[in-house]
DSSP file (Angstrom, degrees, kcal/mol; ACC not computed):
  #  RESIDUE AA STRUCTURE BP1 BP2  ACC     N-H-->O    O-->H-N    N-H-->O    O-->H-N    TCO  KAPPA ALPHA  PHI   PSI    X-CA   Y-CA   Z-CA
    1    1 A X     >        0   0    0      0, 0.0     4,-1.4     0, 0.0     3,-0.2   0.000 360.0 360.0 360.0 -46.3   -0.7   34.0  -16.3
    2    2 A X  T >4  +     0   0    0      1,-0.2     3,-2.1     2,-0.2     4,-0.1   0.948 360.0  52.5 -71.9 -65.0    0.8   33.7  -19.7
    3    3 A X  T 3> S+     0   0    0      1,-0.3     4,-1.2     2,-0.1    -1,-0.2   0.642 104.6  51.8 -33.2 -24.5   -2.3   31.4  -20.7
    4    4 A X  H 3> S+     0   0    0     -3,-0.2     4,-0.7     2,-0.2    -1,-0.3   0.777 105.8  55.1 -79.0 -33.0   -4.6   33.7  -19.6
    5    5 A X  H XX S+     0   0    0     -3,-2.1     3,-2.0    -4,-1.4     4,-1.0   0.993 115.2  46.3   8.4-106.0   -2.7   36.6  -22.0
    6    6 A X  H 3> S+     0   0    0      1,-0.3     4,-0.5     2,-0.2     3,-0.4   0.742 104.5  51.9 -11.6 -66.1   -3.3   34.1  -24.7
    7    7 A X  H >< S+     0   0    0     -4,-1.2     3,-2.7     1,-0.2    -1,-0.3   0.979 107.6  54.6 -46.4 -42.8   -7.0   32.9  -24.4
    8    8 A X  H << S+     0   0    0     -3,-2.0    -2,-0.2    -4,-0.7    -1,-0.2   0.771 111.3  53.3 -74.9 -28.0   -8.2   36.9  -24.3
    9    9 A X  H 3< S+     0   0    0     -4,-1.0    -1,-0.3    -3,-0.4    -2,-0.2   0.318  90.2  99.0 -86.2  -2.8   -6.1   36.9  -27.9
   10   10 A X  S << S-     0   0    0     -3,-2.7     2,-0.2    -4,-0.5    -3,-0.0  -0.343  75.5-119.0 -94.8-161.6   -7.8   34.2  -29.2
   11   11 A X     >  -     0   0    0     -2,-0.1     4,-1.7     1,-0.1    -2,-0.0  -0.725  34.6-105.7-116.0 154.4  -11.0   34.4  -32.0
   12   12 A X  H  > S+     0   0    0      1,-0.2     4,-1.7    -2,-0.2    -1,-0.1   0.888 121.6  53.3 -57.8 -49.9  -14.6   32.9  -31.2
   13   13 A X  H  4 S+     0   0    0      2,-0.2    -1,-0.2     1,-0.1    -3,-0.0   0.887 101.6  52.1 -24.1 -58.3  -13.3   30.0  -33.7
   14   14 A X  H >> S+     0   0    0      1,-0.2     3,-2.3     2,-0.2     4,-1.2   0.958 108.4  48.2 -53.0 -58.5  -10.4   29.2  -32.2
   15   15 A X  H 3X S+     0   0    0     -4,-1.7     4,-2.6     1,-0.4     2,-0.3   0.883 115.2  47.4 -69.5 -35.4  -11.9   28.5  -28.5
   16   16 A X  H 3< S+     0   0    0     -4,-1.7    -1,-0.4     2,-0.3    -2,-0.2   0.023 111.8  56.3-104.3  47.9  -14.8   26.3  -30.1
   17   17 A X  H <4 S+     0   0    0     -3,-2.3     3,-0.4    -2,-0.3    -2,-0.2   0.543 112.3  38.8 -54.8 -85.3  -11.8   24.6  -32.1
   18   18 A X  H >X S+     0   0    0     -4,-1.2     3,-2.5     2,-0.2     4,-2.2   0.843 115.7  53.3 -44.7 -54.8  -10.3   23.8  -29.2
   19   19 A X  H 3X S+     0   0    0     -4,-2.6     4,-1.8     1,-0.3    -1,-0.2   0.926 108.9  53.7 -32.7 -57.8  -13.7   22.9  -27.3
   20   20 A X  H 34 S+     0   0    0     -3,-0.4     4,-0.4    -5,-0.2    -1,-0.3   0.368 104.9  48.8 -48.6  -6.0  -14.2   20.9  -29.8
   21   21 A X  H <> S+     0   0    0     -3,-2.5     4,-1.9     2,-0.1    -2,-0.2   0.754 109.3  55.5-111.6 -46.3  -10.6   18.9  -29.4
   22   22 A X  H  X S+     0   0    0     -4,-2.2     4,-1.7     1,-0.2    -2,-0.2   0.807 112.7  40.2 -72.6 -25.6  -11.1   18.4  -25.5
   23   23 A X  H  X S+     0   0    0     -4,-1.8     4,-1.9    -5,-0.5    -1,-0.2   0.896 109.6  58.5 -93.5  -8.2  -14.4   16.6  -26.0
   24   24 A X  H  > S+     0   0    0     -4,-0.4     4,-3.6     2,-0.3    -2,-0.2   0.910 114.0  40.9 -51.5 -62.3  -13.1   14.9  -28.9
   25   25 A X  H  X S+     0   0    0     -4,-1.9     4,-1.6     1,-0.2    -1,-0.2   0.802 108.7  52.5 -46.5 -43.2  -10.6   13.7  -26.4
   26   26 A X  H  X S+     0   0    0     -4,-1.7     4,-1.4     2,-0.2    -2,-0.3   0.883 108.8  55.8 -92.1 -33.0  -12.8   13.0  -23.4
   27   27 A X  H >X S+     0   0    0     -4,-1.9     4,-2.6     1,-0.2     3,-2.0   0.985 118.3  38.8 -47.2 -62.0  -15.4   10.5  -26.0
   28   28 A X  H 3X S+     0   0    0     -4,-3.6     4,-1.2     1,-0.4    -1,-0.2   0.692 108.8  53.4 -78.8 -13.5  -12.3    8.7  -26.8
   29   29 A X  H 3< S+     0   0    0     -4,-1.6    -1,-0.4     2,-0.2    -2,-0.2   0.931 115.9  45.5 -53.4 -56.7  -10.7    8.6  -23.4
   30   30 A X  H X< S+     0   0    0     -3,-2.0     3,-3.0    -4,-1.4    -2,-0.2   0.971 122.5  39.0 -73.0 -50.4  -14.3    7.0  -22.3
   31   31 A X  H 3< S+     0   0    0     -4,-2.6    -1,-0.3     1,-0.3    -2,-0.2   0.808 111.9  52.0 -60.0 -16.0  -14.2    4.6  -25.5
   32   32 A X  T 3< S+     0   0    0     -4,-1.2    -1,-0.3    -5,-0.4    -2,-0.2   0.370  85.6 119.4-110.1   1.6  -11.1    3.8  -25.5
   33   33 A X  S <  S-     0   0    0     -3,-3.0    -3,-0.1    -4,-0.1    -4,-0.0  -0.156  72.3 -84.4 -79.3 155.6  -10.9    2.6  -21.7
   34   34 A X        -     0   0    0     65,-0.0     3,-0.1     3,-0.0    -1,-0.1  -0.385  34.9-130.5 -49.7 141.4   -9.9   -0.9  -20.7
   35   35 A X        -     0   0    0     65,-0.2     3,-0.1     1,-0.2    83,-0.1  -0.245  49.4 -71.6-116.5 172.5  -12.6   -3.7  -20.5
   36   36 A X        -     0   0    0      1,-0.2    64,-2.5    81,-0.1    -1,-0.2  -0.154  64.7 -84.3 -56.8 149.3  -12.6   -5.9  -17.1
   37   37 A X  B     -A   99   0A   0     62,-0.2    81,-0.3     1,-0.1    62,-0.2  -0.542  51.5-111.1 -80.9 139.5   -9.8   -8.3  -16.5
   38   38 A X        -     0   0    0     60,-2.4    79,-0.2    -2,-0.2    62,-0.1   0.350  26.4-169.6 -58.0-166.6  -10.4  -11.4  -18.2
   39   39 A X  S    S+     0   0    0     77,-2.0    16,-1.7     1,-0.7    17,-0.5   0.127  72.8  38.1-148.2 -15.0  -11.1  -14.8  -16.2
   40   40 A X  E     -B  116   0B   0     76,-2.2    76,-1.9    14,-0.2    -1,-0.7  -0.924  65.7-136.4-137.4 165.7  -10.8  -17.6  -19.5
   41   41 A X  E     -B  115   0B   0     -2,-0.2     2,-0.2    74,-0.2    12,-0.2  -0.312  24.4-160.1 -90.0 179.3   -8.6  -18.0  -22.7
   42   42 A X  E     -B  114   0B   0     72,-0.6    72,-0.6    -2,-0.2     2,-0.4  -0.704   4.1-162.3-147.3 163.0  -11.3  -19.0  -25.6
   43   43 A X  E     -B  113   0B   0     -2,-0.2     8,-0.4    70,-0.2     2,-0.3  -0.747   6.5-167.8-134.6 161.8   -9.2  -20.8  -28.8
   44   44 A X  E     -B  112   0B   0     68,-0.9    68,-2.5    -2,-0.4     2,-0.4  -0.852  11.3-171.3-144.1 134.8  -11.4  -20.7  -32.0
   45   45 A X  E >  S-BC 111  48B   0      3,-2.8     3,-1.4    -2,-0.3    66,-0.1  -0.976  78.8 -24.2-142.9 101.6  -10.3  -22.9  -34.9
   46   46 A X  T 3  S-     0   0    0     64,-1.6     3,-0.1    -2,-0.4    -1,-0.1   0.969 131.5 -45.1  61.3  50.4  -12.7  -21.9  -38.3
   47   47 A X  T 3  S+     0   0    0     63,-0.2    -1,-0.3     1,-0.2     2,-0.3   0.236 121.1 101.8  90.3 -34.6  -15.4  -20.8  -35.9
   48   48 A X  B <   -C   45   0B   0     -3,-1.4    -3,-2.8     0, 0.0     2,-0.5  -0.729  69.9-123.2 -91.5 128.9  -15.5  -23.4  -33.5
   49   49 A X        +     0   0    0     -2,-0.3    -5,-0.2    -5,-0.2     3,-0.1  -0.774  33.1 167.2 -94.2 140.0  -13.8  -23.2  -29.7
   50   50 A X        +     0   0    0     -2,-0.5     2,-0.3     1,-0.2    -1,-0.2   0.545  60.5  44.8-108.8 -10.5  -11.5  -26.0  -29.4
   51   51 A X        +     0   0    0     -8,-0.4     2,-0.3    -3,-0.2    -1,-0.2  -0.883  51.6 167.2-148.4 129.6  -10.1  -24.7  -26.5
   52   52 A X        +     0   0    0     -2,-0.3   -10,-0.1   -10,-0.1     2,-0.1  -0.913   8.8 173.2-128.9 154.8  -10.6  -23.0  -23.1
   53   53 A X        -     0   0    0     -2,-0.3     4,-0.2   -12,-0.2   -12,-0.1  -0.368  39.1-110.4-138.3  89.1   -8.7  -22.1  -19.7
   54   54 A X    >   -     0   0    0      1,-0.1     3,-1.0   -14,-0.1   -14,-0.2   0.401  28.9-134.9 -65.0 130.5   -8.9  -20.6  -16.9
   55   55 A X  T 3  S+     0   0    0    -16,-1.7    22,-1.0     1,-0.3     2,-1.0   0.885  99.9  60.6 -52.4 -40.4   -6.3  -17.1  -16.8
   56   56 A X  T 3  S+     0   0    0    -17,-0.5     2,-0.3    21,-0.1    -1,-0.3   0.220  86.8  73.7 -94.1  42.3   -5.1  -17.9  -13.5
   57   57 A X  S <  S-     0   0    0     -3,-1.0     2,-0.7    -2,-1.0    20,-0.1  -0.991  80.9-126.6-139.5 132.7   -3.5  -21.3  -13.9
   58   58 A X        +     0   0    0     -2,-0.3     2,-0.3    17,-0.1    17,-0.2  -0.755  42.5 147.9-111.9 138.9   -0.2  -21.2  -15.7
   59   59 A X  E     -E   74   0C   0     15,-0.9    15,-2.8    -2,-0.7     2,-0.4  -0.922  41.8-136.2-144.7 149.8    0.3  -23.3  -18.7
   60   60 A X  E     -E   73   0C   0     -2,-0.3     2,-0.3    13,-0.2    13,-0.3  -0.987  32.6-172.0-116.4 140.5    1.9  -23.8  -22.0
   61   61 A X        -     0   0    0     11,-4.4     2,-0.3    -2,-0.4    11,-0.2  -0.682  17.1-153.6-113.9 173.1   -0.3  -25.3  -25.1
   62   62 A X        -     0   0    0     -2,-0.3     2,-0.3     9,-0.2     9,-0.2  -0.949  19.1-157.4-141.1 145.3    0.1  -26.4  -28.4
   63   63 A X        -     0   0    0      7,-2.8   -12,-0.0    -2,-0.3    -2,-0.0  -0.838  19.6-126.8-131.5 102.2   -2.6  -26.3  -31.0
   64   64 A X        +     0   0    0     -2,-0.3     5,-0.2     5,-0.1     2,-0.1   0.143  41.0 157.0 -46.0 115.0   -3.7  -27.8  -34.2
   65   65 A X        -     0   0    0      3,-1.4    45,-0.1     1,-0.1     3,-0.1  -0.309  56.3 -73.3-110.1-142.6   -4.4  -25.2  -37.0
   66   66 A X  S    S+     0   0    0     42,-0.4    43,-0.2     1,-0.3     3,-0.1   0.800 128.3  16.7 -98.4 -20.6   -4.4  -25.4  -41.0
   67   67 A X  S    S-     0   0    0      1,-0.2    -1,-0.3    41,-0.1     2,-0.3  -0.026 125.1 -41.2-125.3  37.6   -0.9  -25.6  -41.3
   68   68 A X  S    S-     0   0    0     -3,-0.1    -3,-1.4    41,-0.1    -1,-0.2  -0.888  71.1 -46.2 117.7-158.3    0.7  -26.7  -37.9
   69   69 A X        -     0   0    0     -2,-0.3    16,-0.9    -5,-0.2     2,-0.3  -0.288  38.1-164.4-126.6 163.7    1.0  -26.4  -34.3
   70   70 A X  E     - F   0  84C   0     14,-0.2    -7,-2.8    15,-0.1     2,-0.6  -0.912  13.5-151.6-152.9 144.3    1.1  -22.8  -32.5
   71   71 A X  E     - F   0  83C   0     12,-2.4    11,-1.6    -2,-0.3    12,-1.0  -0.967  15.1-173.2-122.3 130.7    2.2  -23.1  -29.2
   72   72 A X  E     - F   0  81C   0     -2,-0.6   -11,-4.4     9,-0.2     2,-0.4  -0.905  11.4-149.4-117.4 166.2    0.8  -20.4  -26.7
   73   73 A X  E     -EF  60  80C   0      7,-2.9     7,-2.2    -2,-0.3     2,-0.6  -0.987   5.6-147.3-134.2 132.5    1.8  -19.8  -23.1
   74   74 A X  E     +EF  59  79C   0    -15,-2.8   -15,-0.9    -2,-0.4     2,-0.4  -0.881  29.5 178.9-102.2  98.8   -0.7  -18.4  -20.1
   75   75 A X        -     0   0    0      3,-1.1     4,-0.1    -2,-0.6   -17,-0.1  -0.785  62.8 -19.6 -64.7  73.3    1.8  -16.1  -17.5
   76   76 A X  S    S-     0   0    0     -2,-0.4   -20,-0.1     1,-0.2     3,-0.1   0.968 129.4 -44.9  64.7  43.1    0.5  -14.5  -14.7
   77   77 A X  S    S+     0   0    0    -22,-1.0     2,-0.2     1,-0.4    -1,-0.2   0.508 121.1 111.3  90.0   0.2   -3.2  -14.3  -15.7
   78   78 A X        -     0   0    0    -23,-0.2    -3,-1.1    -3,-0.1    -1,-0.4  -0.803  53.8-145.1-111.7 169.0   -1.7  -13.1  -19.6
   79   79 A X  E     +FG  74  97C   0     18,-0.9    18,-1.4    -2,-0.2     2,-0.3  -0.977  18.1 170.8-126.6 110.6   -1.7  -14.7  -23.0
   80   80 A X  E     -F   73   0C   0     -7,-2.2    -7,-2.9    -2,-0.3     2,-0.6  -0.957  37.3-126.3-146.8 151.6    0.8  -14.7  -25.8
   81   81 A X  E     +F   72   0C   0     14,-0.5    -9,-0.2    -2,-0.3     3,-0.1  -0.562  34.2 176.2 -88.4 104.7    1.3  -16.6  -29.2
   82   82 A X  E     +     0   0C   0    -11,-1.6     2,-0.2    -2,-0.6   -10,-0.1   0.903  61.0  17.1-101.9  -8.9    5.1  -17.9  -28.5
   83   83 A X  E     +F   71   0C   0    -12,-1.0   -12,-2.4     8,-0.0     2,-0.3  -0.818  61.7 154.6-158.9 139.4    5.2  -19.9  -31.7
   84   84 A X  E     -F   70   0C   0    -14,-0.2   -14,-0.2    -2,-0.2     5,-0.0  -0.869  36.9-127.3-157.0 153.1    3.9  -20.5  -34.7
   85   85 A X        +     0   0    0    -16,-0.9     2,-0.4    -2,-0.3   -15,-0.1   0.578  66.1 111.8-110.9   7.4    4.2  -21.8  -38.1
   86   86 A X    >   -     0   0    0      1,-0.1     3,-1.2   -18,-0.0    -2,-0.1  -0.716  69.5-122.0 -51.9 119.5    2.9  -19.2  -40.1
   87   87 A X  T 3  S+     0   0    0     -2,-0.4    -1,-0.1     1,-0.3    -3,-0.0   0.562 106.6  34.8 -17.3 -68.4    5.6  -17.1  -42.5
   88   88 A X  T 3  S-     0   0    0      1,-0.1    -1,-0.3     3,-0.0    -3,-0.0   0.536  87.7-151.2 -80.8 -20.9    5.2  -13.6  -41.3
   89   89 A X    <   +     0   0    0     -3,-1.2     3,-0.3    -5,-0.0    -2,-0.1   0.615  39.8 152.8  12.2  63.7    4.7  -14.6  -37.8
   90   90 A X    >   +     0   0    0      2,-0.2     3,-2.3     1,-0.2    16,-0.1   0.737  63.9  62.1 -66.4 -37.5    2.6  -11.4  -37.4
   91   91 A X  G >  S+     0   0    0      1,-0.4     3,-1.1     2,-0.2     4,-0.4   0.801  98.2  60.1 -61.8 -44.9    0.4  -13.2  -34.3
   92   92 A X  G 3  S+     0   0    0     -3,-0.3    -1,-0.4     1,-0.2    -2,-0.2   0.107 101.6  46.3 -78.4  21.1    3.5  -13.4  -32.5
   93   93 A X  G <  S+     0   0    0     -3,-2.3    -1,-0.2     2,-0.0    -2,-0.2  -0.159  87.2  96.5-113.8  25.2    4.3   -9.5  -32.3
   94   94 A X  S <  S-     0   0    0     -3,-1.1     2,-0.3     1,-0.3    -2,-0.2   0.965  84.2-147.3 -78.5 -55.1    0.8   -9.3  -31.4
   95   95 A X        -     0   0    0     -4,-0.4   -14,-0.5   -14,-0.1     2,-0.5  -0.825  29.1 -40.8 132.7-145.7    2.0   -9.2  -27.8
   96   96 A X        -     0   0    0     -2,-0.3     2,-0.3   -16,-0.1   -16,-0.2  -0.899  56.2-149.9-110.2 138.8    0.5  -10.5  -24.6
   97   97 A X  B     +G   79   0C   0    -18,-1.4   -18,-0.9    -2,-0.5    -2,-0.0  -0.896  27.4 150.0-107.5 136.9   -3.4  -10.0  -23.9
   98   98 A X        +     0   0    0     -2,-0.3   -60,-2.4   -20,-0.2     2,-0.1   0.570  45.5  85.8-129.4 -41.3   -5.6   -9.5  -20.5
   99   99 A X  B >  S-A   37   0A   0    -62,-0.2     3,-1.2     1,-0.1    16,-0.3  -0.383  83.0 -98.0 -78.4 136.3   -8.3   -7.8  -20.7
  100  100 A X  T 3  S+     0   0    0    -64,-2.5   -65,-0.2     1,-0.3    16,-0.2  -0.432 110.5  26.8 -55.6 128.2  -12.0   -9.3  -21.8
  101  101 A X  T 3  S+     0   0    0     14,-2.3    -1,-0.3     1,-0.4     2,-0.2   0.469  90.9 126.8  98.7 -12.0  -12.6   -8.6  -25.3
  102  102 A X    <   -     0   0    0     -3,-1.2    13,-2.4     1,-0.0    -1,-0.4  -0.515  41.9-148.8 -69.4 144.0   -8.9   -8.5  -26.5
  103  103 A X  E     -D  114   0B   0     11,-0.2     2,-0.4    -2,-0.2    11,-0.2  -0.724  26.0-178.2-111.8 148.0   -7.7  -10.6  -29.4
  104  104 A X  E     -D  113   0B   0      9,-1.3     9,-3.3    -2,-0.2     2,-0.2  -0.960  23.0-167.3-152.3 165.3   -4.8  -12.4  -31.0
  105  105 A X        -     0   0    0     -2,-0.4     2,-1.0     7,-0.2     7,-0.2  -0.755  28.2-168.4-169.3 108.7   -5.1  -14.2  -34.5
  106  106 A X      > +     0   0    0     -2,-0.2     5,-1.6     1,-0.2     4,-0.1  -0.746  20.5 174.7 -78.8  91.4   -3.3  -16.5  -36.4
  107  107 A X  T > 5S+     0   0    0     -2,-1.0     3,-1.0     2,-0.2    -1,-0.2   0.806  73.3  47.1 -83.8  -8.7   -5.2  -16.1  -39.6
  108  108 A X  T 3 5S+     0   0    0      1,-0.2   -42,-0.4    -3,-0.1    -1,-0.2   0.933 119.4  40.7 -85.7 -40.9   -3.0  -18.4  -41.9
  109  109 A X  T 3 5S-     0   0    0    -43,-0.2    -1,-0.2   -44,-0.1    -2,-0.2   0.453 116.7-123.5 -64.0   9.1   -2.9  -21.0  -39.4
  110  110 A X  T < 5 +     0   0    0     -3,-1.0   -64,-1.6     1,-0.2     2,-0.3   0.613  63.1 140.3  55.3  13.8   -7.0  -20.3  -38.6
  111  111 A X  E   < -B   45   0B   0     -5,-1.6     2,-0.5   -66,-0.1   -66,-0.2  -0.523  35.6-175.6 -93.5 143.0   -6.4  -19.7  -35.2
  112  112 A X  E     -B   44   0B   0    -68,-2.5   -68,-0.9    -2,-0.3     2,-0.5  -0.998   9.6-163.8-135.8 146.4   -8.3  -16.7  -32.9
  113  113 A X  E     +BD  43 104B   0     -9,-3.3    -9,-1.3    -2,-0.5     2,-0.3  -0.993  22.5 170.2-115.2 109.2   -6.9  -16.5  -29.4
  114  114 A X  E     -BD  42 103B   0    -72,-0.6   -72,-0.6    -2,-0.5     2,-0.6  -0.935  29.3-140.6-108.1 149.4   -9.7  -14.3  -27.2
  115  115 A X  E     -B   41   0B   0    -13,-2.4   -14,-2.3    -2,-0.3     2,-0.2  -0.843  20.9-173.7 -98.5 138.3  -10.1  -13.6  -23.6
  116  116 A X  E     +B   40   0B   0    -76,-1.9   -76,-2.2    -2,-0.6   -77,-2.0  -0.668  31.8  97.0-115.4 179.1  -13.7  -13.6  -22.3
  117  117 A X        +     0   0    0     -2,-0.2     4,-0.3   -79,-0.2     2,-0.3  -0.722  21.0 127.3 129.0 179.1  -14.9  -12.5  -18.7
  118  118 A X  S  > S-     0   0    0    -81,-0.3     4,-1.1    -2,-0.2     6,-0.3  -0.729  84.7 -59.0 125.0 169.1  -16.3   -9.4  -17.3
  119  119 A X  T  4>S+     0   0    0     -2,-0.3     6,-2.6     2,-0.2     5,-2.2   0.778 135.9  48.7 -68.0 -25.3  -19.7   -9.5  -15.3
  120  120 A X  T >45S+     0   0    0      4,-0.2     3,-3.5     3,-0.2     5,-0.2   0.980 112.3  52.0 -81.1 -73.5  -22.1  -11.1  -18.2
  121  121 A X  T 345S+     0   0    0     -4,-0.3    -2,-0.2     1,-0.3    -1,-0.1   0.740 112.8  47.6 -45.2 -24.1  -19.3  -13.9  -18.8
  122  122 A X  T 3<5S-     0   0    0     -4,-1.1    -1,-0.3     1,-0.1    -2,-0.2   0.742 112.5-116.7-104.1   4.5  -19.5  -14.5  -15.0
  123  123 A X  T < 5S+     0   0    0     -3,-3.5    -3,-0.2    -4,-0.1    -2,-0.1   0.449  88.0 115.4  93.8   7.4  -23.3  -14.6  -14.7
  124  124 A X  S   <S+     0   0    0     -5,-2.2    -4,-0.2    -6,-0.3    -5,-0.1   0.883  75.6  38.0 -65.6 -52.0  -22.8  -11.1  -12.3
  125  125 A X  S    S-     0   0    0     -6,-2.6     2,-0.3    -5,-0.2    -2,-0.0  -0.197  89.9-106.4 -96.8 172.4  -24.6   -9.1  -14.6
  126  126 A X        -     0   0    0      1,-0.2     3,-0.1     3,-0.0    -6,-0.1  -0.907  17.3-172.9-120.0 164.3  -27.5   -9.4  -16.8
  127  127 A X  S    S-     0   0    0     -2,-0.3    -1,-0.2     1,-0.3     2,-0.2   0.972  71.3  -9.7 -90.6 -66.3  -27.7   -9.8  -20.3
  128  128 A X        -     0   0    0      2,-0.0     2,-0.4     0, 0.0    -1,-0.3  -0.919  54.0-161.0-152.2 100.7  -31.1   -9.5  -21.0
  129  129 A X        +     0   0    0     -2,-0.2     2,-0.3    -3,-0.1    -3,-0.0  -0.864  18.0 164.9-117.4 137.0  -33.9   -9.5  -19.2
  130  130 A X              0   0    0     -2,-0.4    -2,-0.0     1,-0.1     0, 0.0  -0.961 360.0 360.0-149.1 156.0  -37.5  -10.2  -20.5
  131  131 A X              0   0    0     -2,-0.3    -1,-0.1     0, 0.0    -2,-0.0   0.399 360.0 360.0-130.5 360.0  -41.4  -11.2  -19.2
């Protein structure tokens, strides 16, 4: 009731302000959703994987970077940087990752931590199709 009061008081600006703010909302709502839950770790050291695992096996690693080990640990199908020898040890307040397409990065040590998976990664889907 009172919102209906209000609306009848607003100006032909305002409502396409506000129109404008709810689809603003619903793009990023669409962009912004979660990707498929992962199925592998990827490790990438200067471009190169040095290392893969599968999500659903639980493990702790250690890994050569440019300046020392980083040890990560895989937890109930997640991934998190638990130590590391960089200074700032920004990688490790990255948190814990799941999702395909999510990231973690020690960039002074050269390390990128990704999860891949999803229907293309699992040969479900198609990529590309051509004749």
């Amino acid at each position: 009731m009172a919102l209906s009061g209000a609306w009848r008081r607003t100006r032909p600006l305002d409502r396409l302000v506000v129109a404008l703010l709810l689809l603003l909302c619903a793009l990023l709502l669409v962009w912004l959703r979660p990707g498929p839950p992962g199925r592998r770790l990827l490790v990438e050291r200067d471009g190169k994987v040095i290392y893969t695992a599968p999500l659903d096996q639980e493990r702790r690693v250690e890994l050569n970077g440019r300046i020392g080990i980083t040890r990560l640990a895989i937890h109930q199908g997640r991934v998190c940087i638990e130590d590391s020898p960089c200074p700032r040890k920004v990688c490790i307040g990255m948190g814990r990752i799941e999702r395909a397409g999510e990231l973690l990065a020690c960039v002074p040590n050269g390390l990128l931590v990704r999860i891949d998976g999803g229907a293309a990664a699992a040969g479900e889907g198609y990529d590309l199709l051509s004749r």
